[in-house]
ZAMARGU-4260 file (C-alpha; in steps of 0.2 Angstrom, whole numbers, plus 5000, padded with zeros to 4 digits):
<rodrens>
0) 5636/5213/4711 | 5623/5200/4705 | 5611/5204/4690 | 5596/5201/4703 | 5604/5213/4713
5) 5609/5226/4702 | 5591/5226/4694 | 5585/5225/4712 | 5595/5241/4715 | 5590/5251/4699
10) 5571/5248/4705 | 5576/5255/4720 | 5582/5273/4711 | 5599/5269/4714 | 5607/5280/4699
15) 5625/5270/4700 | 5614/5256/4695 | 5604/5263/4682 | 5621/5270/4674 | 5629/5253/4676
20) 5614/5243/4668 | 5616/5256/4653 | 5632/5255/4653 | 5632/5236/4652 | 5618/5236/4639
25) 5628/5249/4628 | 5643/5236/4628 | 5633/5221/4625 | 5641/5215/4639 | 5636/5194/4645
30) 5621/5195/4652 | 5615/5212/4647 | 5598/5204/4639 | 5593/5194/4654 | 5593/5211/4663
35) 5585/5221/4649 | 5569/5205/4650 | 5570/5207/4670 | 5566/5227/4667 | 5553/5224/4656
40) 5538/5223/4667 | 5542/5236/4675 | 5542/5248/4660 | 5526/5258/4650 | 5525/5273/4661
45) 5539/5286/4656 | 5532/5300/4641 | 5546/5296/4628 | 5550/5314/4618 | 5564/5313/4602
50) 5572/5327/4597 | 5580/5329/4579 | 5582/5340/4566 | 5597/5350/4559 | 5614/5351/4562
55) 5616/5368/4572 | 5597/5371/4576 | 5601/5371/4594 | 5596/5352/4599 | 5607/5353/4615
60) 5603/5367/4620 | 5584/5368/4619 | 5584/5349/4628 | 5594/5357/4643 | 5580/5370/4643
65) 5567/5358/4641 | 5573/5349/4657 | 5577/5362/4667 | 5558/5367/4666 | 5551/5347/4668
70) 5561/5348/4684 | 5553/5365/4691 | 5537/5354/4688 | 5542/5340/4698 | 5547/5327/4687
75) 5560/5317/4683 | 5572/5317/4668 | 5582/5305/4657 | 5590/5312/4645 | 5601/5300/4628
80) 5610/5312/4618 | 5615/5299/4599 | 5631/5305/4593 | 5642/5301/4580 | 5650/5283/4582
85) 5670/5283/4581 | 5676/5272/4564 | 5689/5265/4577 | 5682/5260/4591 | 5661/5261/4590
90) 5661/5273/4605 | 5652/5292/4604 | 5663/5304/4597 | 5657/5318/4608 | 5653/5309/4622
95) 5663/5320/4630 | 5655/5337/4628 | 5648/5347/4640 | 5629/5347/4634 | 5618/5349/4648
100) 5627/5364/4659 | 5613/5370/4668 | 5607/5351/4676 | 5625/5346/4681 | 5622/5340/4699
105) 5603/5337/4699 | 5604/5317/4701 | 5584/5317/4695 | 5592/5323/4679 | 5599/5308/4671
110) 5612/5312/4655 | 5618/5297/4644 | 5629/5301/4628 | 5627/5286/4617 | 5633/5278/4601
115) 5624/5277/4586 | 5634/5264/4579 | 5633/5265/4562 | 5615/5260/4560 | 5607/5272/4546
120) 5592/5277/4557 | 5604/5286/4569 | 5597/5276/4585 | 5603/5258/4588 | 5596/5243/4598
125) 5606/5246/4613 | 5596/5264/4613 | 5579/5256/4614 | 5586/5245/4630 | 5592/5262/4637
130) 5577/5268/4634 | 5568/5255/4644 | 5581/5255/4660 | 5576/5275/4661 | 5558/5270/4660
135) 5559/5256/4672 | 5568/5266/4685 | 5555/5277/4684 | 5560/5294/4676 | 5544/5303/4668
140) 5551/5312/4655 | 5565/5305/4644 | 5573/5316/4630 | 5582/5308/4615 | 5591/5320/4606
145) 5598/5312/4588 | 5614/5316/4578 | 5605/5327/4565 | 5608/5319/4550 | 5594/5321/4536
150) 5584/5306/4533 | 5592/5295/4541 | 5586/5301/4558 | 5568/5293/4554 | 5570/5279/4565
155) 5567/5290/4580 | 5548/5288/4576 | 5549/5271/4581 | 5556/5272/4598 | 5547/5291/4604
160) 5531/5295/4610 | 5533/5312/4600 | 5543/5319/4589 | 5549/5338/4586 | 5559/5342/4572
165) 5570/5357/4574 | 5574/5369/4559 | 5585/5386/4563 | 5581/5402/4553 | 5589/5399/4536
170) 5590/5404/4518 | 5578/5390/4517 | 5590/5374/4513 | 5588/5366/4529 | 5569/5367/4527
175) 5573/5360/4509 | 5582/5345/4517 | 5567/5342/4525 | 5560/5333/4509 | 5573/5323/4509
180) 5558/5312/4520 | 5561/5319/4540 | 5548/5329/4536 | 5536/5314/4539 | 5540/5309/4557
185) 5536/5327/4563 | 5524/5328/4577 | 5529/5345/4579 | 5539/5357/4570 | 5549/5368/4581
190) 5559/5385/4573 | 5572/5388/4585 | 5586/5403/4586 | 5567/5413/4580 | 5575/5429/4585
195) 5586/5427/4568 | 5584/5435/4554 | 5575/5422/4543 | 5562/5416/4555 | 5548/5420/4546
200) 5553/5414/4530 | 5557/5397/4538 | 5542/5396/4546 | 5530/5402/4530 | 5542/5389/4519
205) 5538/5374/4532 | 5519/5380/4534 | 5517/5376/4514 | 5525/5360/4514 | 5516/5353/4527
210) 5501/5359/4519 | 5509/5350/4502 | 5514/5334/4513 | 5494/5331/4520 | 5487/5338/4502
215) 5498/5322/4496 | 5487/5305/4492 | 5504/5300/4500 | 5501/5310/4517 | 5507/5302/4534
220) 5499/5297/4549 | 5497/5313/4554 | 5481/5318/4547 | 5477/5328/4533 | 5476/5347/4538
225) 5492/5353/4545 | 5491/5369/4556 | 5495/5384/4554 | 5510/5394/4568 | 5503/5396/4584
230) 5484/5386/4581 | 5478/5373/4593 | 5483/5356/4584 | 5468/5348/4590 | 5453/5361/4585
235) 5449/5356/4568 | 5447/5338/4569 | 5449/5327/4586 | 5454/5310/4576 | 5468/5318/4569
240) 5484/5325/4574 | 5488/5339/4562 | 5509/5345/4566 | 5509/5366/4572 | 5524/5374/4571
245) 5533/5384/4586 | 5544/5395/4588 | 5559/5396/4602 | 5573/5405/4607 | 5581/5392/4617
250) 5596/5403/4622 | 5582/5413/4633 | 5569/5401/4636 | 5558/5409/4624 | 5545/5402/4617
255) 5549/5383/4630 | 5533/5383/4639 | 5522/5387/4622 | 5534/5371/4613 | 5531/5362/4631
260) 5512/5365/4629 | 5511/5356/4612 | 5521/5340/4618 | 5508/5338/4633 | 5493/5341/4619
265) 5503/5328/4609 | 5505/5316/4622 | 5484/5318/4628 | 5479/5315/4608 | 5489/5299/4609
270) 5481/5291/4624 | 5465/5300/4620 | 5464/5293/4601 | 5470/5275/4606 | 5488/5279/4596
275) 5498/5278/4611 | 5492/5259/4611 | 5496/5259/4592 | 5512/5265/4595 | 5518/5252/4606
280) 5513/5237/4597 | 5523/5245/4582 | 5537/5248/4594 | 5536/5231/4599 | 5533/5225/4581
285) 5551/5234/4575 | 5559/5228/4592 | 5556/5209/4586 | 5561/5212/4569 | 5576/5221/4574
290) 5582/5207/4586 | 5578/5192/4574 | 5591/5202/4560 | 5604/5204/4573 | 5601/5187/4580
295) 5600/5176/4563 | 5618/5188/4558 | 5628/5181/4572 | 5621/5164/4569 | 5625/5166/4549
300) 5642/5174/4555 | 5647/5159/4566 | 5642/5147/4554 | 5652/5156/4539 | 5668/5157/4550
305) 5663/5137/4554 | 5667/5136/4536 | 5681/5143/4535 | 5679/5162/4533 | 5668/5173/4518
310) 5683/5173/4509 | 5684/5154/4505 | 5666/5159/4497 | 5669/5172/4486 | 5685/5162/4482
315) 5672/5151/4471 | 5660/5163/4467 | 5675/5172/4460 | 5680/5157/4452 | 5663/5155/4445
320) 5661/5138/4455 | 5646/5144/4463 | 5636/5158/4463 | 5629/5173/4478 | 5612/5166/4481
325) 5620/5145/4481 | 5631/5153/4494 | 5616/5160/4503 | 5605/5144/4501 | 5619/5136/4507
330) 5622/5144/4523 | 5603/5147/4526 | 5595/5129/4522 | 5601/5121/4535 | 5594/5135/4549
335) 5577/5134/4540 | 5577/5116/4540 | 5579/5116/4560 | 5566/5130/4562 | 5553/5121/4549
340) 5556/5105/4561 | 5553/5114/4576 | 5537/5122/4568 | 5530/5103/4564
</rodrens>
């Protein structure tokens, strides 16, 4: 099948499409960008919701429950689960796992388990172009649920619409993590497995640092009064967002249409307050800066191999014949000197 037709085909709602577009853009297979430019247009519609937190705080199951309940409404679900990627072969460790039990069969909901691929933000480049074939086939909703790995899961803010930070009942370590700086990309904080002992106190403990966080010259761009459980984020100040914190029982479904509530109060701020606009230019800001580092990395890589491999460098650096930054000035002159004559 062509790549005008297989894009012709995904536009249709053809799902074997849409699983082999992603499944060519998580390969990097030839041709993978042309189709990726071809979605484009035809993206800027879906609600994009990441889901991160803790190891163990229930990520899988609350997104099951969250789609589940977007279906009864109507709409359509895409769902990218980031796993672990294998040291051998790049691929998703648990890709194989059964995550989303209770949507197996429902072909308007759309699973994709997907590799992080080593990149410290836990979401990688060929995650954002999933992201777009979802949007561009039309799904309303798409979920993506991260690895859960501290810190490093703060790129999610720069590819979701809003993000909800999950925290289980604990003796307060996981909330402790949290300052650790995924604390910042919270849009909402959710406390799930509530019906544990230890509810409470996580909930209290996360209810003073976010009230610590926005005190902070150094607060967010969330605004500068967090809310206490259960207030309306929007009361106190409509030009601000200020986090609230929710709790859920995803086992049961307790607590999901309160949590669901607050991502559609989220979602109406962001268009409301011109930061869904915002948003997307930043998106699209990262995008560009993310491609140029991969791009100019392959070119640098050709070159040094060009040459005769890195080791044939560090020979003389080693050697003291030369130094890091020569070797670096070296490689790079000659790629500035072509893109300061194509600038004149």
């Amino acid at each position: 099948m062509s790549e005008e037709d297989l894009v012709e085909d995904l536009l249709a709602g053809k799902h074997r499409a849409l699983a082999r577009v992603i499944t060519k853009i998580e390969n990097r297979s030839p041709g993978y960008r042309d189709l990726v430019s071809d979605l484009h247009q035809h993206t800027g519609d879906a609600d994009i919701i990441g889901i991160t937190g803790s190891p163990g705080a229930g990520k899988s199951t609350l997104v099951d429950k969250m789609a589940n309940a977007y279906r009864e409404q109507g709409l359509t679900v895409g769902v990218i689960a980031i796993d672990p990627s294998s040291p051998f072969t790049g691929g998703a460790v648990l890709g194989d796992r059964i995550r989303m039990a209770s949507n197996v069969g429902d072909m308007d909901v759309f699973f994709r388990s997907m590799s992080a691929r080593g990149t410290l933000g836990g979401l990688s480049t060929a995650t954002t172009d999933a992201v777009k074939a979802l949007d561009a086939f039309g799904k309303d909703k798409i979920i993506i649920e991260t690895v859960g790995a501290g810190q490093n899961e703060v790129d999610i803010v720069k590819t979701a619409d809003t993000v909800a930070v999950l925290v289980p009942p604990s003796s307060g370590d996981d909330v402790q993590m949290l300052k650790a700086g995924i604390l910042e990309i919270a849009d909402v904080f959710v406390v799930n497995k509530a019906d544990l002992a230890g509810a409470d106190r996580t909930v209290k403990e996360l209810r003073e640092m976010v009230h610590m966080r926005d005190a902070s010259p150094l607060a967010g761009h969330h605004g500068a009064d967090a809310v206490a459980d259960g207030d309306d984020a929007s009361d106190d100040d409509d030009d601000e967002w200020e986090p609230p914190i929710v709790e859920t029982v995803a086992n049961s479904g307790e607590g999901l249409e309160a949590f669901l509530d607050t991502l559609a109060d989220h979602r109406t701020w962001l268009v409301d307050a011109g930061e869904r606009e915002a948003k997307v230019r930043t998106r699209y800001a990262e995008e560009i800066r993310a491609l140029l580092r991969e791009d100019t990395a392959d070119l640098l890589e050709q070159e040094i191999a060009a040459r005769g491999g890195l080791d044939a460098f560090v020979d003389r650096v080693v050697e003291r014949e030369t130094d890091p930054y020569s070797v670096a000035d070296d490689l790079v002159g000659p790629i500035a000197d072509c893109v300061a004559d194509e600038r004149e």
